[in-house]
MISE-36266 format. One line per field, with one value per residue (C-alpha): chain; x, y, z; residue number from 1; residue in three letters. Coordinates in nm, 3 decimals, always signed. Layout:
# residues N
cadena	A:...
c1	X:...
c2	Y:...
c3	Z:...
num	NUM:...
residuo	ala:...
This chain:
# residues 120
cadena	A:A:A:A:A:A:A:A:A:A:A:A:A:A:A:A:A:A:A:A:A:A:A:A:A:A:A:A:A:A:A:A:A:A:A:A:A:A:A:A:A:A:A:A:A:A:A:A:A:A:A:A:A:A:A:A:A:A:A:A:A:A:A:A:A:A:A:A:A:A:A:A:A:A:A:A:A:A:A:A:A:A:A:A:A:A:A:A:A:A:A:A:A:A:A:A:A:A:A:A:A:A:A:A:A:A:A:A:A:A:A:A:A:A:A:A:A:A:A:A
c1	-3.065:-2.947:-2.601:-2.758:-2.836:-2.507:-2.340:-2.445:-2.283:-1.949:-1.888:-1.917:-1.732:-1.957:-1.938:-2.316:-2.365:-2.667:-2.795:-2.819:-3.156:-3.141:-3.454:-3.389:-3.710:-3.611:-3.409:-3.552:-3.473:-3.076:-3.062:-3.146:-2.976:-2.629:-2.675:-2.748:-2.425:-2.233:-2.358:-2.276:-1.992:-1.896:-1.967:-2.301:-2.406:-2.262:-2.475:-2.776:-2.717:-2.693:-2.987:-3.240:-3.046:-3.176:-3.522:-3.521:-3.467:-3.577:-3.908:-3.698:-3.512:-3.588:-3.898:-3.671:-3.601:-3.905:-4.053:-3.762:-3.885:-4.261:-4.151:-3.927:-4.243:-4.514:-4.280:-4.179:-4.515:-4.762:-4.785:-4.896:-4.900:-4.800:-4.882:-4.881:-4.569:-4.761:-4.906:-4.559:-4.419:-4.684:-4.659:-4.263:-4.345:-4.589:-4.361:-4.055:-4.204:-4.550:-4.536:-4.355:-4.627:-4.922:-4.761:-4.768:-5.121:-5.274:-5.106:-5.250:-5.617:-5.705:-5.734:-5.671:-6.008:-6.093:-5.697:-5.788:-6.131:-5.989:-5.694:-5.951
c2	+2.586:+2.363:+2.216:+1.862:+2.025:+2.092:+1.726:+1.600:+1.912:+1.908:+1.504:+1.601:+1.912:+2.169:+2.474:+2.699:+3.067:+3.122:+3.257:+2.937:+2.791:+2.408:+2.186:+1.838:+1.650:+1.317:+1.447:+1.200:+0.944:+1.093:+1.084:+0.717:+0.592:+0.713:+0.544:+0.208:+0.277:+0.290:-0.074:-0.249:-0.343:-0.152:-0.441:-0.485:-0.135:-0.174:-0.448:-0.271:-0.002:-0.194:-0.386:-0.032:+0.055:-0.226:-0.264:+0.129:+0.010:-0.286:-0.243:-0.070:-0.408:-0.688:-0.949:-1.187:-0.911:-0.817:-1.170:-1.215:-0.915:-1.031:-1.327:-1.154:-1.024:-1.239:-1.475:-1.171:-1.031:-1.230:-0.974:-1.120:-0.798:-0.801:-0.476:-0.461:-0.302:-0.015:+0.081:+0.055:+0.271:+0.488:+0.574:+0.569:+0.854:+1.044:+1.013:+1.178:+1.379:+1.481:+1.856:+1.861:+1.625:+1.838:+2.137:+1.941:+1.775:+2.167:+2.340:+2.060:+2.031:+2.396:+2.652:+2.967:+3.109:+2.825:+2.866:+3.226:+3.142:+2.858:+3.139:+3.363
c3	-7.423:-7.120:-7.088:-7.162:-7.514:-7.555:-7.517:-7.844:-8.022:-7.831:-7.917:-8.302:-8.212:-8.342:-8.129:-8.066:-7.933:-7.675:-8.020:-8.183:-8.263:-8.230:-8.303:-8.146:-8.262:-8.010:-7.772:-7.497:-7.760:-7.779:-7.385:-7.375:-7.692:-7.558:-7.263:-7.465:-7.696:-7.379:-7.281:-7.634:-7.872:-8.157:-8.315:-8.203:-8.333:-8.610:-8.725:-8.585:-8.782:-9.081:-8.968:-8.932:-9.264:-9.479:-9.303:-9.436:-9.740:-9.845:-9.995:-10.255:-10.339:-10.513:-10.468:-10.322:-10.027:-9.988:-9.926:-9.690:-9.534:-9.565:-9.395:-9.083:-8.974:-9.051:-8.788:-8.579:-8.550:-8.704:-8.936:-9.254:-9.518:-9.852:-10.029:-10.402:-10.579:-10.760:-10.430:-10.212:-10.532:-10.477:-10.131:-10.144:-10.448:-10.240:-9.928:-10.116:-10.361:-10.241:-10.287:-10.606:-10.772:-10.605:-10.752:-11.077:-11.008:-10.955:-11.224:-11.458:-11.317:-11.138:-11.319:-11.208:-11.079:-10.849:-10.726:-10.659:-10.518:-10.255:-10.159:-10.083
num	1:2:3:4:5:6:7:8:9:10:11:12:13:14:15:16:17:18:19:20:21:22:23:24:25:26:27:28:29:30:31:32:33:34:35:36:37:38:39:40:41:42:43:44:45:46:47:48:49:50:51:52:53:54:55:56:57:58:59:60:61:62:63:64:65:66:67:68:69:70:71:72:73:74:75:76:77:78:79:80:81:82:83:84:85:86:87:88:89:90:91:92:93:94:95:96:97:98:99:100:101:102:103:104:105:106:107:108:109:110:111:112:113:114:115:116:117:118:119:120
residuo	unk:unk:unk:unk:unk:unk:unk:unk:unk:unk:unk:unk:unk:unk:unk:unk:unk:unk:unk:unk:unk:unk:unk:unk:unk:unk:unk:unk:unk:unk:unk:unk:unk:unk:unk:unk:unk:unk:unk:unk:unk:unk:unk:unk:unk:unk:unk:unk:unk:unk:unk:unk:unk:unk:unk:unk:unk:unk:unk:unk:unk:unk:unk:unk:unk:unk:unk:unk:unk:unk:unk:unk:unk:unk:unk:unk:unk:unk:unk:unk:unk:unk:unk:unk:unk:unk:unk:unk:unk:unk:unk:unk:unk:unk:unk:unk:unk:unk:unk:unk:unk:unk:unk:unk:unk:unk:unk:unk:unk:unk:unk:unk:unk:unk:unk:unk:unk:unk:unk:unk
């Protein structure tokens, strides 16, 4: 690991060996995002990050958000997408809890010799 690698760790004071594994999945991302932190208010990032925050979370609101939200982007980016609520529940379901309700799905529907068989 570089000395770069190490920048983000010392400013949240968390000290690594040359043993260390580290998996940084956007480091490019990290390199340029601290240089646009540098630029702006605290302010300013604050509200961003409130911004990404509710974005993140708004299908999980109520209609009224979600049409507001429906709305941001049909304007935005002439996006004009409304997907149904059982499907958005669905995906937000599979999304979080895909392998648990796989496990569930195969334990109710396989039986055991075709489990064997497709391990094989």
């Amino acid at each position: 690991m570089n000395h770069l690698h190490y920048l983000y760790f010392q400013l949240v004071n968390i000290t690594l060996s040359d043993n260390d594994n580290v998996y940084l999945k956007e480091f490019e991302y990290l390199l340029h995002v601290s240089l646009i932190i540098d630029q702006y208010s605290p302010r300013i990032i604050q509200n961003y990050m409130i911004w990404r925050f509710l974005m993140n979370q708004i299908d999980l609101m109520t209609k009224q958000f979600r049409i507001l939200k429906e709305e941001f982007y049909r304007i935005f980016q002439g996006i004009n997408k409304q997907s149904s609520r059982p499907i958005t529940c669905a995906i937000y379901v599979n999304d979080n809890m895909g392998f648990a309700l796989s496990k569930i799905y195969i334990e109710k529907y396989f039986n055991r010799n075709d489990l064997n068989q497709v391990t094989e």
